[in-house]
Phi, psi and omega in degrees: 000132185273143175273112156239159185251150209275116164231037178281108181295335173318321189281349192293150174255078181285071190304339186256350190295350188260010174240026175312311167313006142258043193271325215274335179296001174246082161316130177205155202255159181337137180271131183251152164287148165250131159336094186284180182254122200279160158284145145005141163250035152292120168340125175235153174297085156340110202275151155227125130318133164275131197252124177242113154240139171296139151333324176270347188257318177251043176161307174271100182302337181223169194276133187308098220236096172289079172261161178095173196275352181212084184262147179200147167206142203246141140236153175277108194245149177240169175228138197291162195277329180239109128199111178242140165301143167244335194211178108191166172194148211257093190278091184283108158275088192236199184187136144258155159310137197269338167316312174355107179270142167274142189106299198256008153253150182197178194220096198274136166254103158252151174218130189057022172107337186280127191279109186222044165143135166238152190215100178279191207234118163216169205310294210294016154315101177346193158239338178268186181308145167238194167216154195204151160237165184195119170283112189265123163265168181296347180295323169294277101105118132251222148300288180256137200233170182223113169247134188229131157277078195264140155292086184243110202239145209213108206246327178233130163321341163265173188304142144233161176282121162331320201230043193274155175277357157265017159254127160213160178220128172232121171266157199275156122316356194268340155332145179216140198242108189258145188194141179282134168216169192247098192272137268203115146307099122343128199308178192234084185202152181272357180279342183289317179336158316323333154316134024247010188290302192244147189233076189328331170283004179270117155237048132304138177306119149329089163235124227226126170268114164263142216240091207224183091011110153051264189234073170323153171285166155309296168302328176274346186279341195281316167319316174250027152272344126337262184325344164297297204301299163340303191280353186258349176320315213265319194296325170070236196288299206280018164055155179243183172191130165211100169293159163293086190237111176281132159056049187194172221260144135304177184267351150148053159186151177169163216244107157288096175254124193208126166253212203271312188276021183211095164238171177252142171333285161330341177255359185320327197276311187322139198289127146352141157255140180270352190176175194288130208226112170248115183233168207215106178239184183258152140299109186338304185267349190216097180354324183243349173293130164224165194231148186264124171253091167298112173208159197213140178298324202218196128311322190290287197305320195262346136329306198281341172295290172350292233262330175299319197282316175307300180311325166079060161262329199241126170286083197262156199222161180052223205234003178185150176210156196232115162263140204238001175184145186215127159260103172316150170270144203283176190277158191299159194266171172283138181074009178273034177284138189312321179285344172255136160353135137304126157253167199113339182201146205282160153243125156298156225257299197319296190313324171261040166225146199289338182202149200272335148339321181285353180247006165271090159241167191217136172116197167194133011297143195265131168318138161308136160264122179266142188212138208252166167194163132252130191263152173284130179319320221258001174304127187270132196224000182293121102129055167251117184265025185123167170262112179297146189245092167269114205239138140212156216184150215220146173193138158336124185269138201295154162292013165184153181311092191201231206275003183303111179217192161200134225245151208226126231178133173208123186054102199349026176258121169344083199281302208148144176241117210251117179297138175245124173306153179271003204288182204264185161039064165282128173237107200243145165244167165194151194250102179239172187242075130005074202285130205256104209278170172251161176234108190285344176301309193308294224283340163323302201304261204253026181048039184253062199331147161265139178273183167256006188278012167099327194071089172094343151250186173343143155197179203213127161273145168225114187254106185242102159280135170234101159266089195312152148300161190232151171256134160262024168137188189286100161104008184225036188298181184242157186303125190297330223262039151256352153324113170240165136206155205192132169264114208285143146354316182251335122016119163197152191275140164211123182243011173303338221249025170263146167262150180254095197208149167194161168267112175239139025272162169187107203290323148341290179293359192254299168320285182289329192239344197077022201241146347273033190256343208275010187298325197242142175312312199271352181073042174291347198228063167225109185243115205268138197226140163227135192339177188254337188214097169277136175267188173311332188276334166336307185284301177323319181288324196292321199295309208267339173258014155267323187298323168308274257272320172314307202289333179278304171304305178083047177208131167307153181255121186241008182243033197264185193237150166236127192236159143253178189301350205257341161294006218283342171284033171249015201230024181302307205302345215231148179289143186246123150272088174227150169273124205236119152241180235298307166287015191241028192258010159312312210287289187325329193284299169339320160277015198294339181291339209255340177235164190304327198211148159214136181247150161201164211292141168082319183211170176212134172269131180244138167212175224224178158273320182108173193251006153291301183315290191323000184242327168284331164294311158344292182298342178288324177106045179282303202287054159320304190309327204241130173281324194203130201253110184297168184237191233247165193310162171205167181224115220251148173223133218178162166215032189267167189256142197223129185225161196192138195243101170221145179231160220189151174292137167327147180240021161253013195157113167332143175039009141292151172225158208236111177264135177226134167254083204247176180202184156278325225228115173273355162293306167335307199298350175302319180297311205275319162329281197323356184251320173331317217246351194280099180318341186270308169283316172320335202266005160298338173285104153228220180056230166205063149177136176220111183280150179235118187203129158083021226101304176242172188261149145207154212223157200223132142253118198240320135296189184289166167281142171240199215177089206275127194139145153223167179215158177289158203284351170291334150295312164296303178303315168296312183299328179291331173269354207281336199252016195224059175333282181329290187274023177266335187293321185278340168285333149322280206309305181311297174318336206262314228271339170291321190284336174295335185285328143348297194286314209268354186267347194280339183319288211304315200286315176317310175313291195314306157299335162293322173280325165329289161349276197307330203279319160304000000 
């Protein structure tokens, strides 16, 4: 069978052409062609798949709703860059208005503007749900696809209200969309990048096999966790995963790391590098497969080849490239990660949407404007009475004073609703305050008010104008689609007057954001530890947590240090990230006073403070620390597999902090990826240990809190005492009886001179 290959540069993703203009920090030597590894010649099967995505998979998150006489709603579908439809259809699960007059209301489905099925309204149509298929042909099909669904509803023969409430139409989300697709060879050129390892039209989790030798070195696996982190920048939302493969092919695509002396078998042939080298090859065994080939004369070379790539200086072309110089950029400041909010300073609304168009609707009903944001965990927010908001905002104004307003929500809970005025050309401010919710198990633990934005993860503003239409009578409603509204740009969040303090551990800020190794975007204060004879899940976990952390900054991480375990005093300075599985339970074990839990192959150790302290603290009013009041230590024996996230203060340096991802099991450890990446689950990890078993998660607070941060010292002294009733009454008492003593000694000397006087 001939393989065919796509050589419309339309399909190409050129992701480095927008950086030419750093080209002068790189140098690279003449592009030579690579060799290739010819594929098998025995016939092979072009592979194809079928893809069943739901509605809710590319988009409607709640089931659709078409009201009115002309309603329309769009999702977004990409088709992979190797890939073409061959077939789909579109399996509609809807209800119509039982009101509907037939023949002239119907419901048209179009992709990319081509109109592909009118679905009419007739006598004999149910009044409950139906179902319908509809064949999309495959010819529309590009990269990016648009499928749109318009309403046209009709309830009388006569003049009607536009907007009567018996037109509607509601489609489920639970609608599916099935599609044949054919996988494509692709050329053999570096301009495709990151296609096809990684593919923006895809919004599937990213899973990408990095590919290494035998017993790989430190340095290469440190070379691709740069590029793990690089690949979760890209991966975004859809989370990453790069399983491990020693000395053996993916099934067809996958990250190559080779120096001259450390190669996979399979490259033995492969031509020797003269410098640090990024080549673009075909797959040995599979026709449509390609392979990334890192490769380097040394470590150093197959470093700085990673680091070219991850940063994305080099403008590649073909099928190899020599980078012969990288000058880095310099290091990061604390809090500058690009994804997240600045505090310190108000940000405009503009900025955090990709174009000002995104602050923009049109029609009616007018869509919510979404402003998507992230924060830093460690914002101190106790006895804060919101984040102020200077909102402006611009809307066709209703023709008369009534139910118009806009209503204002962030991760849907309700803020405020603000009434829109009837003035003409309305252009309105407000000064609003963004109320910092308390979440009361957190603020027990450390006296930390929780913002509502989760701290460190996703959050979302939601502005939703709502402008009823006005009927002016029989035949004379006014056209909906003149409904405007717009958030102005220069709008702004102001986050100046917070501080960065926070009570650690607290595996929350960890879950969502990576925080406290993400303070610095590139992980200059970070040390990632590892087994001394690390295995594939090992490698995989390492892979997969730079890739969280990438996907939270939206920067590589190119400064963090990779140690083993038997180096681990060369990491006093640095927060430690570590992988402990089942075969790693020396170091931890060394540690056992310092942590909540220890798993090993056969048992798990649980230990406590005990419920005496715990009683003493109560009376005191102490027991800020605790989420949930542990019962007395125990040591459990089992062999079911158990995974477990947990953190504690260093026990190499004060107010360091120690993440450990551990199992009983080096298989387990896979379960702890997996809460990681799972949106449903994550928001269960907190406290300082969070066990993962059966599925689900749960999380504990079994030690003290410690405390990351500054704060001004008149701030610091109230928040700390505050929680210690007894000892503010008696530091009263004391403040009261100095100053009496203050009064009564200044009394007593004022007397005394009076009497002396009189006494002359």
């Amino acid at each position: 069978m001939k393989v065919p290959v796509i050589t419309n540069l339309n399909k190409s993703f050129l992701l480095f052409a927008a950086l030419c203009l750093n080209f002068s920090s790189l140098s690279w030597a003449d592009q030579v062609d690579a060799p290739l590894l010819l594929p098998k010649t025995e016939a092979t099967i072009i592979p194809s798949r079928q893809s069943i995505l739901t509605m809710k998979d590319i988009g409607a998150s709640r089931p659709i709703e078409l009201r009115g006489v002309n309603s329309n709603a769009y999702l977004s579908l990409g088709v992979r860059l190797d890939e073409v439809v061959t077939k789909a259809q579109l399996r509609l699960n809807y209800t119509l208005s039982p009101a509907l007059l037939p023949n002239i209301s119907h419901l048209k489905v179009y992709l990319n503007d081509e109109v592909l099925a009118t679905l009419p309204v007739t006598k004999e149509n149910p009044a409950g749900p139906q179902k319908l298929d509809v064949e999309l042909d495959p010819r529309f099909f590009t990269d990016f696809n648009k499928i749109h669904l318009q309403f046209i509803g009709h309830y009388t023969n006569d003049c009607e209200f536009p907007l009567h409430s018996s037109l509607w139409a509601n489609i489920s989300n639970t609608s599916t969309l099935e599609m044949n697709l054919q996988s494509i060879a692709l050329r053999n050129d570096l301009a495709l990048l990151p296609a096809p390892f990684f593919d923006q039209r895809d919004n599937r989790l990213l899973t990408l096999p990095f590919v290494f030798a035998t017993k790989p070195s430190l340095n290469s696996l440190r070379a691709a966790g740069s590029l793990a982190s690089w690949f979760g920048t890209l991966a975004s939302y859809r989370g990453a995963r790069f399983p491990a493969y020693l000395n053996r092919l993916p099934e067809r695509y996958g990250v190559v790391f080779a120096t001259n002396d450390e190669r996979p078998e399979f490259l033995a042939k492969y031509p020797q590098v003269d410098a640090p080298t990024i080549s673009l090859i075909q797959h040995p065994e599979n026709p449509t497969g390609k392979l990334l080939l890192i490769l380097g004369r040394n470590a150093a070379d197959l470093q700085l080849a990673a680091d070219a790539l991850a940063l994305g200086k080099a403008v590649m072309t073909g099928t190899s490239i020599a980078v012969k110089k990288l000058e880095y950029p310099p290091r990061r400041i604390a809090y500058d990660a690009p994804n997240w909010l600045q505090s310190g300073r108000p940000i405009p609304l503009g900025q955090l949407v990709n174009s000002p168009a995104d602050l923009q609707r049109q029609g009616q009903p007018l869509e919510p404007i979404l402003i998507n944001a992230r924060l830093p965990a460690d914002l101190f927010t106790w006895e804060v009475k919101g984040i102020p908001i200077d909102l402006k905002y611009r809307y066709t104004p209703p023709a008369e004073q009534g139910d118009a307003n806009l209503r204002i929500e962030i991760n849907d809970q309700f803020i405020e609703a603000i009434p829109l005025l009837s003035s003409t050309g309305a252009r309105e401010k407000n000064h609003l305050v963004l109320p910092l919710l308390d979440d009361g198990s957190l603020r027990e633990q450390s006296g930390v008010v929780i913002p509502a934005f989760h701290l460190g993860s996703n959050n979302q503003l939601q502005f939703s104008f709502s402008i009823p239409p006005s009927d002016n009578g029989r035949c004379k409603s006014s056209p909906q689609e003149n409904m405007r509204a717009a958030i102005d740009p220069d709008s702004t969040l102001d986050l100046s007057h917070l501080y960065h303090y926070a009570a650690m551990p607290n595996l929350a800020f960890f879950a969502n954001s990576g925080f406290p190794f993400t303070k610095y975007a590139d992980l200059a204060e970070t040390a990632i530890v590892i087994p001394d004879q690390p295995n594939t899940f090992d490698m995989e976990a390492m892979f997969a947590l730079l890739g969280h952390m990438g996907r939270s900054t939206g920067v590589p991480a190119l400064h963090f240090k990779l140690i083993q375990t038997k180096s681990i005093q060369s990491a006093k300075d640095s927060d430690l990230l570590i992988i402990a599985s089942g075969a790693n339970k020396d170091l931890l074990a060394s540690w056992g006073k310092s942590l909540p839990a220890l798993l090993e192959e056969g048992s798990r150790t649980f230990t406590s403070l005990g419920k005496a302290m715990d009683m003493a603290y109560d009376w005191f009013g102490m027991n800020e620390n605790k989420i949930f009041k542990p019962g007395e230590s125990s040591i459990l024996l089992g062999s079911g597999p158990l995974a477990a996230i947990i953190g504690f203060e260093s026990p190499l340096s004060p107010s360091r902090s120690v993440v450990a991802l551990t199992a009983n099991t080096p298989t387990a450890l896979t379960s702890a990826l997996d809460a990681l990446s799972d949106g449903g689950k994550v928001q269960y990890i907190r406290g300082d240990i969070a066990l993962m078993r059966g599925g689900n998660v749960e999380s504990y607070r079994v030690n003290d809190v410690y405390y990351v941060g500054e704060l001004p010292w008149w701030r610091w002294i109230w928040f700390h005492l505050h929680h210690h009733p007894l000892f503010l009454t008696a530091i009263g008492i004391a403040i009261g009886l100095f100053v009496a003593l203050l009064a009564f000694s200044a009394l007593r000397s004022l007397a005394a001179r009076r009497l002396g006087q009189h006494k002359k």
